[in-house]
N, C-alpha and C positions, 0 to 999 in steps of 0.2 A: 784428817790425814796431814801430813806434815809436807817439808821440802824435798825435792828430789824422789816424786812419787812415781812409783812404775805399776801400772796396773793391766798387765798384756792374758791377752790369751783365755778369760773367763767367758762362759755363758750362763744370763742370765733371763727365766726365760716367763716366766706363769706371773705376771703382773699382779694376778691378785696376791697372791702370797709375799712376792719380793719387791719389794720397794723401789730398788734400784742401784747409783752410785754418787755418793754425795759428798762433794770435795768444798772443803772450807777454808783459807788463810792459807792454802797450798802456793810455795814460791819454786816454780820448776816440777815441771814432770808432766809423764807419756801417759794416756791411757789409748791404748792400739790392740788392734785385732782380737778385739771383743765380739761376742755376740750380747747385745744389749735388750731386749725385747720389752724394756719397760723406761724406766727416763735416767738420765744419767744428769745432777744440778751442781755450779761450781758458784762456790761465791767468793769473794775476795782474793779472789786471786791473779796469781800471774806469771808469763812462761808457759803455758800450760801448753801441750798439742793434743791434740782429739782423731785419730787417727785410724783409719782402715776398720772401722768398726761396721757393725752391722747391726741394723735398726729394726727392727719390725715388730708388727701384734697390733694390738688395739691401739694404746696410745703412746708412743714412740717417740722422745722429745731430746734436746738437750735444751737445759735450761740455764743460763749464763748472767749472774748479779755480779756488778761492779769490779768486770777482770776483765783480765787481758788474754786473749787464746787464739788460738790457732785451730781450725778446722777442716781439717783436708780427706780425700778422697775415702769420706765414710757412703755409705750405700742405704737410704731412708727410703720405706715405704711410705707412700703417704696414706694417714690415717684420719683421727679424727680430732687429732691436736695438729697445729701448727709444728712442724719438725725441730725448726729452732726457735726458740723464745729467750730477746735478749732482755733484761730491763737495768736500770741504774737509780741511784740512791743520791741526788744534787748533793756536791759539785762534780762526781765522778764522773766521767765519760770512758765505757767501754770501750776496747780499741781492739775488735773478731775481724779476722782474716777467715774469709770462706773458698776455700780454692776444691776443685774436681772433686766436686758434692754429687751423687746422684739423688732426685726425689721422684720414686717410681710407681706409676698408677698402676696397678693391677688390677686388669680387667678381666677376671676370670672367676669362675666361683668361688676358689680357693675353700672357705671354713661354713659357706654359706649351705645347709641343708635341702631350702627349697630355692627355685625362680624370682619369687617374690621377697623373701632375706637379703639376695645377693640384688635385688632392686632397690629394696629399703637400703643396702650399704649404698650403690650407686648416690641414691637422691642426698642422703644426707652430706655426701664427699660432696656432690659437686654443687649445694645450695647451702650449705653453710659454714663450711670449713676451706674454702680455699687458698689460703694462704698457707706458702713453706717458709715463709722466714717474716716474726714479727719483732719488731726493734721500737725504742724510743725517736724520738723525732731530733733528739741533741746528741750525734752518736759518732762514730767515725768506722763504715766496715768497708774492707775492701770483698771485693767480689772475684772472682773468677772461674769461666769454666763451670758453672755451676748451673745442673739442668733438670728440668723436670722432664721423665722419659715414661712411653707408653707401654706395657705388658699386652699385645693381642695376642700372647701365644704360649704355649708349653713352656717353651726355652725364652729366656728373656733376649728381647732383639737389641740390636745396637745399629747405631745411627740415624735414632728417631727423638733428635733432642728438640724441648720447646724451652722458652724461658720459662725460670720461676717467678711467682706472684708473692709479693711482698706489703704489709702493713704496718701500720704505724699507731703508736699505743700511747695514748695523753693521755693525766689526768682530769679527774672528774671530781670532783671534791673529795669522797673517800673510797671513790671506787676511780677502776680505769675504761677509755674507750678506747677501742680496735677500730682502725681504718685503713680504706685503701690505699696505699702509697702510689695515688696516681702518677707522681712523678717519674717513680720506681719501672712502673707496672708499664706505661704505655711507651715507654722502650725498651723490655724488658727483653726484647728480641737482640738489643744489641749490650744492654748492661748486664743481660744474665753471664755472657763472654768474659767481658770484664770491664767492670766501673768503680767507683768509686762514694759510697754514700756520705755526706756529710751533715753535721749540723743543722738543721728547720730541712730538712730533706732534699739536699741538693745532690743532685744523681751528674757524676760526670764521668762519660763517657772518650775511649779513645778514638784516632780517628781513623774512620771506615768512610767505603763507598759503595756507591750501588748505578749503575746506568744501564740503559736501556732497559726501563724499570717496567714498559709497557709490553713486555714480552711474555710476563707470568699470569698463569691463569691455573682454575682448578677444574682437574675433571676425574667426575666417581663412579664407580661401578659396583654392583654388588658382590659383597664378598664373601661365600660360604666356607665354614669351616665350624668344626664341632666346639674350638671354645671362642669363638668368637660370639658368645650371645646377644642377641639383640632383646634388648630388655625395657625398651619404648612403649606406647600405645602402638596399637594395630592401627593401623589406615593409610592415607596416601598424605605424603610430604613432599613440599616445594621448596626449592632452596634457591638464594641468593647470597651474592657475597661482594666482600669491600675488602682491596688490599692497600694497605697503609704504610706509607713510610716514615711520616710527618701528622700524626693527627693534631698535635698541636697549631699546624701551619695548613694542615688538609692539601695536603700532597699524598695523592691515593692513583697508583694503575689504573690508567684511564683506558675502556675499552672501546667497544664499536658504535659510533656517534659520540664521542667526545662523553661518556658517560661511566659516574666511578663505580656504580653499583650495577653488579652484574649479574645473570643468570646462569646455570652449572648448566654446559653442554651434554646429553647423555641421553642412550640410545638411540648414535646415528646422527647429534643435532639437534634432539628436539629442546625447548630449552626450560622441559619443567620436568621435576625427576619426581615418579612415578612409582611406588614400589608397596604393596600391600605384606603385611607381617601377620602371622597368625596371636598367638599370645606369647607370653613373654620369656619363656624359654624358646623360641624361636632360633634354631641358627640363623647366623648373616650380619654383618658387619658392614655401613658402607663406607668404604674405602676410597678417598679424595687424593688425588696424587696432584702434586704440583710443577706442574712444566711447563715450558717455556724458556728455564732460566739459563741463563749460559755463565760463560767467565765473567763478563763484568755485572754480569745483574749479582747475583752471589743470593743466597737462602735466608737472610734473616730480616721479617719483617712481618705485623700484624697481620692477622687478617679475621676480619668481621662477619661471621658466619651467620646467616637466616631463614630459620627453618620457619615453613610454613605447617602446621597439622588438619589435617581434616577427616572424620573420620569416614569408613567406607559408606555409613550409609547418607553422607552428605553433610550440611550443614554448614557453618560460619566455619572461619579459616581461623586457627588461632596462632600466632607468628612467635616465636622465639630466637633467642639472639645466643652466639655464643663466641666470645672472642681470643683465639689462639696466637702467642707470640712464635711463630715461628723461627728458629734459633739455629739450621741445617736442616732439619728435617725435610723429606722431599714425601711424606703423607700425613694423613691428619685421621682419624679414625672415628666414626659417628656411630656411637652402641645403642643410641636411641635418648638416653639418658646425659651425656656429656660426650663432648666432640675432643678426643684423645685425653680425658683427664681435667679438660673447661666447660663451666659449668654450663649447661641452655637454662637459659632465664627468661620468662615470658613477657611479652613486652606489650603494649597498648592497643597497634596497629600496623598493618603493611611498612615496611621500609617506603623510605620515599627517597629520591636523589637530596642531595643535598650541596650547594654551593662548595664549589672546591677548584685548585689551580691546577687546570687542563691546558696541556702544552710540557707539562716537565718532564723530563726523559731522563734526566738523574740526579741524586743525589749525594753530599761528602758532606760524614758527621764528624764535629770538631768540637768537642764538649759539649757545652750549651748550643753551639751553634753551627748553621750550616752554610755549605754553599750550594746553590742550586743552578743547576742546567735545565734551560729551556726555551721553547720555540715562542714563545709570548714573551710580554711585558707582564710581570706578576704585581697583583695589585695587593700591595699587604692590608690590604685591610679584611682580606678573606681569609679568613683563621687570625691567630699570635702570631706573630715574629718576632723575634727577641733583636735588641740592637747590636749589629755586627753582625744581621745575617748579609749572604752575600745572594746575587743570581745574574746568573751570567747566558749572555746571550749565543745561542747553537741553532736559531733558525736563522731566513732569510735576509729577515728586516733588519738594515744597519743603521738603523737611526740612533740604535742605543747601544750599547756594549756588556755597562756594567750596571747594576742598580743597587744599594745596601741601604741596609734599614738601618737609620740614625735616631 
């Protein structure tokens, strides 16, 4: 397709038949308020906007070689591809603007026949494909506004945003590898908002804050409702959790006894949550609400979800982990299989506490770096601290004032 391409208003929709939309040496042009239901790949180009479109089906992608584009407030279900897939051809460097993206987990039967179909969809979403946006590691994208959002209902909800999860795709002599872009990823609570990706993958973020960080906790209840399936094993689950502002630095919500790793309060106090499921068309969804927070703590921040399994008729306890960026959202949804659209992944053994800077009460993000409040002396040598972090003292002891990592 040539310059000055306008391509509005089409649906396209039965992937196996239709290929898709393939834009090549295209200099200028819209492609807006599409229904796309298969992939849509641009290569060499530039000026382009990708706009108000609508993604869904099996595999649902925009694919992006060696151009320059603009992609804003298109609406992707997430599938069994990575949503966006950017790559580059040395010396090129892409240059995608991702602004008010949605990537939406649908947690409902939707096309699935039996319990077990719409299970098999579950496991594979959330143990192999979770990444929504995968890029080279020499890149330049700006972010914004951009979020992964949950479906527990008929009608799709709003104001249940998490970050998206993001990867990074090197060579490998004639094939390529996919990786986690932990940089990305474990602030992805406040980059999904808005950052900045750069070159060998340096994620820079603008400045925010968060205080009176010890105020937020999670508490769950069971929630019936006919599409809410719960699509787990049967038997009794124990949950623990870790909320995160700084895992780099292990700055984590410290709760009662000076301790980061918590237990879910539920039914009354007790503090192991308790709930038997029949099989796995089972209604019930359990639903974790997050409170505590006020004006200055604000909603975006990790947190490190651990499910215990055991089944009814006893036995060893087998423990799973699943970790949610929290991005506003004020609930997280547990369908047995993934904890709002992140994956549970099984893990070795019991969570254990682990060393971390107890005393902090808040935190200001400033790019790379922070300043931190708090009622200690923080000893950096518990976690990274990058040079030019700040912390500053908000308890009693005036011996010290300021302390910065040089």
């Amino acid at each position: 397709m040539g310059d000055a391409l306008v391509f509005h208003g089409n649906a396209l929709h039965d992937p196996e038949f239709t290929k898709g939309v393939c834009l090549r040496q295209c200099h200028g042009g819209v492609v807006d308020a599409n229904i796309i239901n298969c992939s849509l790949e641009i290569f060499d180009s530039n000026g382009l906007s990708v706009t108000g479109n609508h993604f869904e089906g099996i595999s649902p992608r925009i694919y992006i070689n060696n151009s320059v584009v603009n992609i804003d407030s298109n609406y992707f279900e997430r599938c069994e591809n990575a949503s966006i897939y950017i790559s580059r051809v040395f010396p090129n460097v892409p240059m995608i603007r991702l602004s008010n993206n949605i990537f939406q987990w649908q947690a409902r039967y939707q096309d699935a026949r039996t319990s077990q179909e719409y299970a098999d969809f579950v496991e594979a979403m959330s143990h192999k494909f979770g990444y929504d946006v995968v890029m080279p590691a020499d890149i330049n994208v700006e972010i914004s506004n951009c979020y992964r959002t949950y479906n527990n209902s008929k009608v799709t909800p709003t104001g249940v945003p998490y970050g998206i999860l993001t990867a990074t795709e090197t060579p490998v002599g004639d094939n390529y590898k996919v990786e986690e872009n932990t940089k990305f990823n474990s602030v992805s609570f406040l980059a999904s908002c808005q950052s900045r990706v750069m070159p060998v993958n340096k994620v820079l973020i603008p400045n925010s804050s968060a205080h009176n960080i010890n105020s937020i906790g999670l508490y769950p209840f069971l929630l019936n409702m006919s599409h809410g399936n719960w699509v787990g094993k049967s038997g009794i689950y124990r949950y623990k959790y870790l909320i995160i502002w700084s895992d780099e630095r292990r700055i984590y919500t410290c709760g009662t006894g000076n301790v980061s790793l918590r237990d879910f309060m539920f039914d009354g106090g007790n503090t192991v949550v308790r709930r038997s499921f029949k099989d796995t068309d089972t209604t019930g969804t359990i639903l974790i609400n997050v409170s505590g927070y006020d004006e200055m703590t604000g909603l975006n921040f990790l947190v490190h979800l651990y499910r215990g399994y055991q089944s009814q008729n006893g036995g060893a306890i087998e423990w799973e982990e699943s970790i949610v960026p929290v991005a506003g959202s004020r609930v997280i949804y547990d369908n047995g299989m993934c904890a709002s659209g992140f994956a549970w992944k099984k893990i070795g053994a019991q969570p254990a506490e682990i060393p971390f800077n107890d005393g902090v009460t808040g935190i200001d993000y400033h790019g790379q770096n922070v300043d931190v409040y708090s009622t200690k002396s923080i000893d950096f040598t518990i976690g990274e601290w990058r040079v030019g972090d700040r912390v500053y003292n908000v308890g009693t002891d005036d011996s010290w004032t300021m302390k910065v990592k040089k």
